[in-house]
ZADREN-64913 format. One record per atom (N, C-alpha, C, CB): atom name; x, y, z. Coordinates in steps of 0.1 Angstrom, whole numbers. Glycine has a CB too. Example, Ala and Ser with C-alpha at 12.3 -4.5 7.8 and 13.67 -1.06 7.14 Angstrom:
BEGIN
{atome->N | c1->132 | c2->-57 | c3->78}
{atome->CA | c1->123 | c2->-45 | c3->78}
{atome->C | c1->132 | c2->-33 | c3->78}
{atome->CB | c1->113 | c2->-45 | c3->90}
{atome->N | c1->128 | c2->-22 | c3->71}
{atome->CA | c1->137 | c2->-11 | c3->71}
{atome->C | c1->129 | c2->0 | c3->79}
{atome->CB | c1->141 | c2->-6 | c3->57}
END
This chain:
BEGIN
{atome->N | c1->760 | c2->2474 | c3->-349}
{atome->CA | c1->749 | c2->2471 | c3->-339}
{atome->C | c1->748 | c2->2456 | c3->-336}
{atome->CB | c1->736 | c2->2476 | c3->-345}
{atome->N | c1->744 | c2->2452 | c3->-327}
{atome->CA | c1->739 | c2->2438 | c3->-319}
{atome->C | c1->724 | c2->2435 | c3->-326}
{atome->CB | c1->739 | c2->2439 | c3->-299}
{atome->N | c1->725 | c2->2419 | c3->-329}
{atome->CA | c1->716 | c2->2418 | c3->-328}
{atome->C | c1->707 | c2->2413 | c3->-315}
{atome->CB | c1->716 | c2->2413 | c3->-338}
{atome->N | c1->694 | c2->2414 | c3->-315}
{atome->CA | c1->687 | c2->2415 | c3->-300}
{atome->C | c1->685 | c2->2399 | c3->-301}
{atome->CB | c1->669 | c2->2426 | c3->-298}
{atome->N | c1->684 | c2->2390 | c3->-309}
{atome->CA | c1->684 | c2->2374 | c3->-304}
{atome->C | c1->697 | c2->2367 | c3->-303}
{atome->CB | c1->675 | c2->2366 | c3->-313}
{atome->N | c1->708 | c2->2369 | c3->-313}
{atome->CA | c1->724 | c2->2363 | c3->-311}
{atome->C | c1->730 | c2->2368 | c3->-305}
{atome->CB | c1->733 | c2->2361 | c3->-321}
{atome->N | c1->729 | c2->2383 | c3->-302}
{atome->CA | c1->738 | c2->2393 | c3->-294}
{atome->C | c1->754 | c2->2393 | c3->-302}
{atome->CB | c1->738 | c2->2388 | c3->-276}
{atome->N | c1->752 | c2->2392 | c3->-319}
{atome->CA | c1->766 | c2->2394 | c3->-323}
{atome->C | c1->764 | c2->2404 | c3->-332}
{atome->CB | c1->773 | c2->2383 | c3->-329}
{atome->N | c1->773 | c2->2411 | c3->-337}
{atome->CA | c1->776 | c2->2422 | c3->-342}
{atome->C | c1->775 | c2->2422 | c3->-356}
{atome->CB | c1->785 | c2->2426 | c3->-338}
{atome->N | c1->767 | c2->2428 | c3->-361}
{atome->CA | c1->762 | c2->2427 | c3->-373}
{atome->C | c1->760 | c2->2445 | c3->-379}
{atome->CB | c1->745 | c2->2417 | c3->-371}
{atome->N | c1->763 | c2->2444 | c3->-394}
{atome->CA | c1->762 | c2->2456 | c3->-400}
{atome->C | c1->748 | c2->2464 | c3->-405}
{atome->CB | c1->769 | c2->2456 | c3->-409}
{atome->N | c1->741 | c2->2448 | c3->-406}
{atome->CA | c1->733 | c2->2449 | c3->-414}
{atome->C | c1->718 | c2->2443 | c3->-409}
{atome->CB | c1->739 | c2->2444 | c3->-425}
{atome->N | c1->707 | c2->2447 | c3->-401}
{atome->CA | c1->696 | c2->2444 | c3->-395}
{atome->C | c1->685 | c2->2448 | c3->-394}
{atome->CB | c1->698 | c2->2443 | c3->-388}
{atome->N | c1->673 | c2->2442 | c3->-392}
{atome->CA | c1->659 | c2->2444 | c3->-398}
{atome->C | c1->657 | c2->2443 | c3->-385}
{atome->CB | c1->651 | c2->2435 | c3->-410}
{atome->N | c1->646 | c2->2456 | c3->-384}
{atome->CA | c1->636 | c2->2456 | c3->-374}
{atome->C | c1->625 | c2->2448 | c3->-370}
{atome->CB | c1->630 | c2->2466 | c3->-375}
{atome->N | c1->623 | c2->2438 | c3->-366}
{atome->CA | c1->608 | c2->2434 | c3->-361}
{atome->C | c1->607 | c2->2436 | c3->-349}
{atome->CB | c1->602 | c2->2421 | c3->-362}
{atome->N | c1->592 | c2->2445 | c3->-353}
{atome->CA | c1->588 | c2->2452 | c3->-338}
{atome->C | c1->596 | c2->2458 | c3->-327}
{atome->CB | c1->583 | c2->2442 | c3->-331}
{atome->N | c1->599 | c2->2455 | c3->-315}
{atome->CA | c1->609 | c2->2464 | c3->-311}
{atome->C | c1->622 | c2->2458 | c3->-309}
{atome->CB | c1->605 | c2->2470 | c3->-299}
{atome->N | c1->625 | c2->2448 | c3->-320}
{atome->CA | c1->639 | c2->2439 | c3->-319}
{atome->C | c1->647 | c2->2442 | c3->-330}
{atome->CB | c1->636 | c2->2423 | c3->-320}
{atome->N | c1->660 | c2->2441 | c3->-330}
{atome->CA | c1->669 | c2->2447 | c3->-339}
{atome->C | c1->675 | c2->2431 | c3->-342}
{atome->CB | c1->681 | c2->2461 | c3->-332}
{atome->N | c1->669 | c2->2425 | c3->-357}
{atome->CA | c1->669 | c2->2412 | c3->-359}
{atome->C | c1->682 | c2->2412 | c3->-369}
{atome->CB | c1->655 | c2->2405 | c3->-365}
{atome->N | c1->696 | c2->2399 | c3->-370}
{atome->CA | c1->700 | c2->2399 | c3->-383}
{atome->C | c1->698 | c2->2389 | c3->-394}
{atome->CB | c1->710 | c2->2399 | c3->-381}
{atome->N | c1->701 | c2->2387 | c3->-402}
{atome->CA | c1->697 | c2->2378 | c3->-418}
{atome->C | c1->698 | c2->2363 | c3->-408}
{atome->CB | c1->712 | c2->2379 | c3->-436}
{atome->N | c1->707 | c2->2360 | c3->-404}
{atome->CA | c1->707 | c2->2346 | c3->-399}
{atome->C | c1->697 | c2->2343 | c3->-393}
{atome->CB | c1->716 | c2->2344 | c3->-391}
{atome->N | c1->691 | c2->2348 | c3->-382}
{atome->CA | c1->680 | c2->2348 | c3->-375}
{atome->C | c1->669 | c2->2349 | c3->-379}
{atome->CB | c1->681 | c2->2355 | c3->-369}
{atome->N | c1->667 | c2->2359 | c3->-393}
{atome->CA | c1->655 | c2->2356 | c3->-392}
{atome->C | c1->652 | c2->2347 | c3->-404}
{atome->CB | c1->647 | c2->2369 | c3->-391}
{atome->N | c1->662 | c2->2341 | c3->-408}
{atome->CA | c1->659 | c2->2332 | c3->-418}
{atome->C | c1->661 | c2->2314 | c3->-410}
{atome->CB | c1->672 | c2->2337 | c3->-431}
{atome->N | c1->657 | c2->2320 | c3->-397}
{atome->CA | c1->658 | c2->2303 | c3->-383}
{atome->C | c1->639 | c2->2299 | c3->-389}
{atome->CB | c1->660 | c2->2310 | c3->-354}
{atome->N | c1->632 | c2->2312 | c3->-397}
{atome->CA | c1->617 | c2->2310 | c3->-396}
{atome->C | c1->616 | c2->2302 | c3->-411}
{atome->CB | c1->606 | c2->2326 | c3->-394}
{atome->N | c1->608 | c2->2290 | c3->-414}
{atome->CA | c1->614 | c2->2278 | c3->-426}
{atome->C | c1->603 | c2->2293 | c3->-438}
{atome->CB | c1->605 | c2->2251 | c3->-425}
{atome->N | c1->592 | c2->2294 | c3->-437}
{atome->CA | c1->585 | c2->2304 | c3->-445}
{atome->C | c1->586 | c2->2318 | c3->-449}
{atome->CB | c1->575 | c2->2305 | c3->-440}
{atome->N | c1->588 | c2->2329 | c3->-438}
{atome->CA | c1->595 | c2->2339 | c3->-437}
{atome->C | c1->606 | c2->2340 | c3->-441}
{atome->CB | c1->597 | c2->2343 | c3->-428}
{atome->N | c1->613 | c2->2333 | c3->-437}
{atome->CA | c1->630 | c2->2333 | c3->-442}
{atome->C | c1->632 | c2->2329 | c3->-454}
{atome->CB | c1->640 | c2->2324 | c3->-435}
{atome->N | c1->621 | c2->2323 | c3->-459}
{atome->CA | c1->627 | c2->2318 | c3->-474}
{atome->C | c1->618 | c2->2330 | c3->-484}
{atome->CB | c1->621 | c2->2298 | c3->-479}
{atome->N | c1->610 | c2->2335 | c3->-483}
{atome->CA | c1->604 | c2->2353 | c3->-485}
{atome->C | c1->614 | c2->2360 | c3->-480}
{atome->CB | c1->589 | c2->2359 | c3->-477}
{atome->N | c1->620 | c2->2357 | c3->-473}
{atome->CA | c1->632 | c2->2370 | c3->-468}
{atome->C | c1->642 | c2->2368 | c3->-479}
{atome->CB | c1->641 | c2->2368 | c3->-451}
{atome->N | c1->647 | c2->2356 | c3->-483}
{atome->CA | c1->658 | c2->2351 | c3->-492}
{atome->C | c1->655 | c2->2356 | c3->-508}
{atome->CB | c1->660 | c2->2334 | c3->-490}
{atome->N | c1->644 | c2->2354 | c3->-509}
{atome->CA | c1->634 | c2->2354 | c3->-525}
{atome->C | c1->634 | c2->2369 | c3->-526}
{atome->CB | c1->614 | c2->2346 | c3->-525}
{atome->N | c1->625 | c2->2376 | c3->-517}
{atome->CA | c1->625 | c2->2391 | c3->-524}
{atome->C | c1->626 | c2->2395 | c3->-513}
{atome->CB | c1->613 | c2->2398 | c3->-532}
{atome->N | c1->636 | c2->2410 | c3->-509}
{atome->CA | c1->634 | c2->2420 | c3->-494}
{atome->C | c1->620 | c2->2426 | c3->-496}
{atome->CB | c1->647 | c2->2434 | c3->-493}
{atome->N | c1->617 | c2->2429 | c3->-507}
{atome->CA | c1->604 | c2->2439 | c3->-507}
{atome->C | c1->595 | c2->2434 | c3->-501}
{atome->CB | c1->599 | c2->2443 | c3->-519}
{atome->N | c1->589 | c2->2421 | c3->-508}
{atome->CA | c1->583 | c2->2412 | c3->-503}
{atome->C | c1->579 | c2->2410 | c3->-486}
{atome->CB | c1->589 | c2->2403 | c3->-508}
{atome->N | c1->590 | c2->2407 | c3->-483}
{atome->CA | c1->595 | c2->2403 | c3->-469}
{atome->C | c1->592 | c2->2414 | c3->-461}
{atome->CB | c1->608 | c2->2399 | c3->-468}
{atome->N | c1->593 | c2->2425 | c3->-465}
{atome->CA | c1->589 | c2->2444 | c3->-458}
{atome->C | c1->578 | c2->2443 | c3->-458}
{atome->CB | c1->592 | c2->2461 | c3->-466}
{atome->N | c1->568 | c2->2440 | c3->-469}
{atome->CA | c1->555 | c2->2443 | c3->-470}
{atome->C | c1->549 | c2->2432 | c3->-464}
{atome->CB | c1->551 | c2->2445 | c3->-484}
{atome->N | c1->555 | c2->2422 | c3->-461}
{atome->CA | c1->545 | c2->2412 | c3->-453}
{atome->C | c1->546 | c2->2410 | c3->-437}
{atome->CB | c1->547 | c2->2398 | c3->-458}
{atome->N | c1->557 | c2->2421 | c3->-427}
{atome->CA | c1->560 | c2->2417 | c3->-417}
{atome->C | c1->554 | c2->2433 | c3->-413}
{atome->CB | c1->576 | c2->2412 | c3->-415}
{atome->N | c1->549 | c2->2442 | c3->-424}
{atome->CA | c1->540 | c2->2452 | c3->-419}
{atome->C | c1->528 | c2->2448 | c3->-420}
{atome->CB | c1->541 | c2->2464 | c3->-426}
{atome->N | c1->526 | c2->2440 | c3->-427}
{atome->CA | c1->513 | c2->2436 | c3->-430}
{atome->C | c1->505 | c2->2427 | c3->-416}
{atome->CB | c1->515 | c2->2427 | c3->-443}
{atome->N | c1->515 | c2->2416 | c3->-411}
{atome->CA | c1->514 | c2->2409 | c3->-398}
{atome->C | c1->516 | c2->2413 | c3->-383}
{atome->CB | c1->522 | c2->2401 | c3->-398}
{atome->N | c1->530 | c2->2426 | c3->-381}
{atome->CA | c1->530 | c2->2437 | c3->-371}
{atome->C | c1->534 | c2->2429 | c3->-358}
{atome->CB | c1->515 | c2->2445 | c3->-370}
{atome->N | c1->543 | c2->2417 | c3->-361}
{atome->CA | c1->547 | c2->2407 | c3->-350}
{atome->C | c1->554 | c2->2420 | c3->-340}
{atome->CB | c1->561 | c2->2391 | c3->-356}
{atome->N | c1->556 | c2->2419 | c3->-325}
{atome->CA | c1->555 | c2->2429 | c3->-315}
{atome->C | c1->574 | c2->2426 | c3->-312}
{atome->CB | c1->540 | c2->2424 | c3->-301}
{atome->N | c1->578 | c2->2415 | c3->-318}
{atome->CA | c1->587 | c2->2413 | c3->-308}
{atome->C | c1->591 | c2->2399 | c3->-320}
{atome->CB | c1->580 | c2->2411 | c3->-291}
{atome->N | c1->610 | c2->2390 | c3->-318}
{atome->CA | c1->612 | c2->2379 | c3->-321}
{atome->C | c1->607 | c2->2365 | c3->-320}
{atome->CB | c1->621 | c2->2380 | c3->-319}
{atome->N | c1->601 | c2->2365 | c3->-310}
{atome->CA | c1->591 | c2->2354 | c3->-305}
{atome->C | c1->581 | c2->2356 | c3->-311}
{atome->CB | c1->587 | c2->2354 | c3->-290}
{atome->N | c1->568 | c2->2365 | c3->-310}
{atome->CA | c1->561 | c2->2365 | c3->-316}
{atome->C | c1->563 | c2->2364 | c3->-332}
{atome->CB | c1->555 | c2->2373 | c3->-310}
{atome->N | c1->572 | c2->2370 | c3->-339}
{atome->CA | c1->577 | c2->2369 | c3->-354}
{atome->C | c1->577 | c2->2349 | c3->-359}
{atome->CB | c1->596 | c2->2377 | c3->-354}
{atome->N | c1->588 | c2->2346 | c3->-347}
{atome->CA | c1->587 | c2->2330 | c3->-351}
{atome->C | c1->573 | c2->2325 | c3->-348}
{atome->CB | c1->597 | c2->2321 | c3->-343}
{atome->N | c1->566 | c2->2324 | c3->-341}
{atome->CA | c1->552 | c2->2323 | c3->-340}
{atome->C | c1->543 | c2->2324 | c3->-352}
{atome->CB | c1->548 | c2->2333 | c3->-331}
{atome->N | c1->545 | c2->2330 | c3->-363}
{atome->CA | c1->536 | c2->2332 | c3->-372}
{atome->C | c1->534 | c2->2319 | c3->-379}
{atome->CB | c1->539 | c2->2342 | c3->-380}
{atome->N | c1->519 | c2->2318 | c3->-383}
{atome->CA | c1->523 | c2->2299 | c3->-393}
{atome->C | c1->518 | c2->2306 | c3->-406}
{atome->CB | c1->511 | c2->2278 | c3->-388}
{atome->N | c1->517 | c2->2295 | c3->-415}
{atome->CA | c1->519 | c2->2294 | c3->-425}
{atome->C | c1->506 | c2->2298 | c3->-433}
{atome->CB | c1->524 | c2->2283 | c3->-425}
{atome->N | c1->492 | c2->2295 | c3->-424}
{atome->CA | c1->479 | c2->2303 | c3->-430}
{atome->C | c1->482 | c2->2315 | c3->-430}
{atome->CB | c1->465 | c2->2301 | c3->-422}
{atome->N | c1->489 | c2->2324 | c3->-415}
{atome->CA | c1->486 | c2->2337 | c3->-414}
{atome->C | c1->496 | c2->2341 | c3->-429}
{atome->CB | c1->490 | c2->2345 | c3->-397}
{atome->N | c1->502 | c2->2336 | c3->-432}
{atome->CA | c1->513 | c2->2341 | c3->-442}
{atome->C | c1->500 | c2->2343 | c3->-456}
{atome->CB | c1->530 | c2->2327 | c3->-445}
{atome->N | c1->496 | c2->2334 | c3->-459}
{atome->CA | c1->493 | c2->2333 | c3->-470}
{atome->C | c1->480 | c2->2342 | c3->-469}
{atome->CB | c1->492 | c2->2320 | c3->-475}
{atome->N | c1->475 | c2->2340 | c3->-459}
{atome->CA | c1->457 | c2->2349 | c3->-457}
{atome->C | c1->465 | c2->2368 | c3->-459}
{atome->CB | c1->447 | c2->2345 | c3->-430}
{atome->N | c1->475 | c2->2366 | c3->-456}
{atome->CA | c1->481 | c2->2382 | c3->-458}
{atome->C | c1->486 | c2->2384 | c3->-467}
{atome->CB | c1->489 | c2->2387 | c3->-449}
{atome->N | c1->491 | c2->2379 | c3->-477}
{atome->CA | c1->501 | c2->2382 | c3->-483}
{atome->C | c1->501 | c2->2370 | c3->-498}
{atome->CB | c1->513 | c2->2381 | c3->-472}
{atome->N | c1->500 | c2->2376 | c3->-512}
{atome->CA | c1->498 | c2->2364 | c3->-522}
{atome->C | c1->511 | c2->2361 | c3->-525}
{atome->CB | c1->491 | c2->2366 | c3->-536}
{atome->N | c1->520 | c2->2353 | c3->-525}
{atome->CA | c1->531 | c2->2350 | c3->-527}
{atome->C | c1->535 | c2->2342 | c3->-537}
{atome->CB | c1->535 | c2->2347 | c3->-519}
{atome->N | c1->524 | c2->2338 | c3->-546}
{atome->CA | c1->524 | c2->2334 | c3->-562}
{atome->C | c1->530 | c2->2348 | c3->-571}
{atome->CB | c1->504 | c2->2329 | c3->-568}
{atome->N | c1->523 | c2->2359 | c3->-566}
{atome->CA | c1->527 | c2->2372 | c3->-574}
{atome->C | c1->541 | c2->2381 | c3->-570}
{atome->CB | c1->516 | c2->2382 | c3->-574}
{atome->N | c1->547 | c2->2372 | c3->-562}
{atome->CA | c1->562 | c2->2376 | c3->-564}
{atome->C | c1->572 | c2->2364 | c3->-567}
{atome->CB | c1->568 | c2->2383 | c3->-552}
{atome->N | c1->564 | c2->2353 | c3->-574}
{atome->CA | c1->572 | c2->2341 | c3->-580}
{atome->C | c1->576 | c2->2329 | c3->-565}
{atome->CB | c1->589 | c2->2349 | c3->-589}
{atome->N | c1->569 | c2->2331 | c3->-555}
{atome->CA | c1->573 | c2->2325 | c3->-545}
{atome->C | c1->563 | c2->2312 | c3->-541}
{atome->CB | c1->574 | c2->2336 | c3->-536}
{atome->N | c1->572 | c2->2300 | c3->-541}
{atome->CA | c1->567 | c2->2289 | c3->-541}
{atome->C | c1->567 | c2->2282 | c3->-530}
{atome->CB | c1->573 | c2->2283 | c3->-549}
{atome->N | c1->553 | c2->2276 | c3->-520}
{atome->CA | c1->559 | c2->2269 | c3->-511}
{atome->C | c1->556 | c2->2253 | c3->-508}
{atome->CB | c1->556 | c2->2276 | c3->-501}
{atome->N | c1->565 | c2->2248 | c3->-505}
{atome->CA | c1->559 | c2->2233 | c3->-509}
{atome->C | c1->549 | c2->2226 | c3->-496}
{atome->CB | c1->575 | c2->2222 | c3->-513}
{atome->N | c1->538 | c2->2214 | c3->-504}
{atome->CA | c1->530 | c2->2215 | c3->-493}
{atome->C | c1->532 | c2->2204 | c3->-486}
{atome->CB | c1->517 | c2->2216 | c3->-496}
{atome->N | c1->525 | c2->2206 | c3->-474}
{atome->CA | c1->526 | c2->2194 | c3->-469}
{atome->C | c1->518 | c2->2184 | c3->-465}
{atome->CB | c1->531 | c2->2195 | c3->-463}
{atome->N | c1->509 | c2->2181 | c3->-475}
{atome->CA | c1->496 | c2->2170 | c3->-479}
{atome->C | c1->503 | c2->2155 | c3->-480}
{atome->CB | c1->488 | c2->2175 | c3->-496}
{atome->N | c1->498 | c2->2150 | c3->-465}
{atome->CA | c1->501 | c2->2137 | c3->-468}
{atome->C | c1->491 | c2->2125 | c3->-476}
{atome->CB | c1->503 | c2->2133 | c3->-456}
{atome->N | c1->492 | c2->2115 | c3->-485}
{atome->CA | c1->479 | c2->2110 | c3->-487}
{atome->C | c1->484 | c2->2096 | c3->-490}
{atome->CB | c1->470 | c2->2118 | c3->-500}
{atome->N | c1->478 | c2->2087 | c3->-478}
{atome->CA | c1->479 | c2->2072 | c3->-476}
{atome->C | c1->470 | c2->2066 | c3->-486}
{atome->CB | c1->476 | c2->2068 | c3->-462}
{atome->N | c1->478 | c2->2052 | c3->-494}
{atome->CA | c1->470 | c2->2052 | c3->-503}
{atome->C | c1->468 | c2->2033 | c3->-497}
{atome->CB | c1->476 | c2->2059 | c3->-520}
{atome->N | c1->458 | c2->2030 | c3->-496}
{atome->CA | c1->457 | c2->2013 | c3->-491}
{atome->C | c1->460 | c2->2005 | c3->-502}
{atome->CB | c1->442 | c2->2008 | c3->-486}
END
């Protein structure tokens, strides 16, 4: 099968929403993709959990909706932050 955003031929591909996505692609998202890489299960249960419609909307997701949905301490998944703090 093709995937619906590289249009190359792939064996192996995940549905979001009505797009037929492959590993490359959807690991282009820095949060998602790295939950995609850590656990598949994980990564199932959190893209049902969000219900993106389409690849666009998938990359679209940030980084509150991830966490407001989904605990990702309890599948060992770490994300680093990004708190800047100027010090005079």
């Amino acid at each position: 099968m093709k995937c619906s955003n590289c249009k190359k031929e792939e064996t192996w591909l995940e549905m979001i929403g009505s797009n037929f996505i492959c590993p490359r692609c959807l690991q282009k998202h820095k949060i998602i993709g790295l939950v995609f890489r850590t656990n598949t299960k994980a990564f199932k249960r959190l893209i049902k959990k969000l219900k993106p419609k389409d690849y666009s909307e998938y990359m679209k997701i940030t980084r509150k909706q991830v966490e407001s949905a989904f605990d990702l301490r309890k599948y060992g998944i770490k994300l680093k932050t990004t708190n800047v703090v100027e010090l005079e």
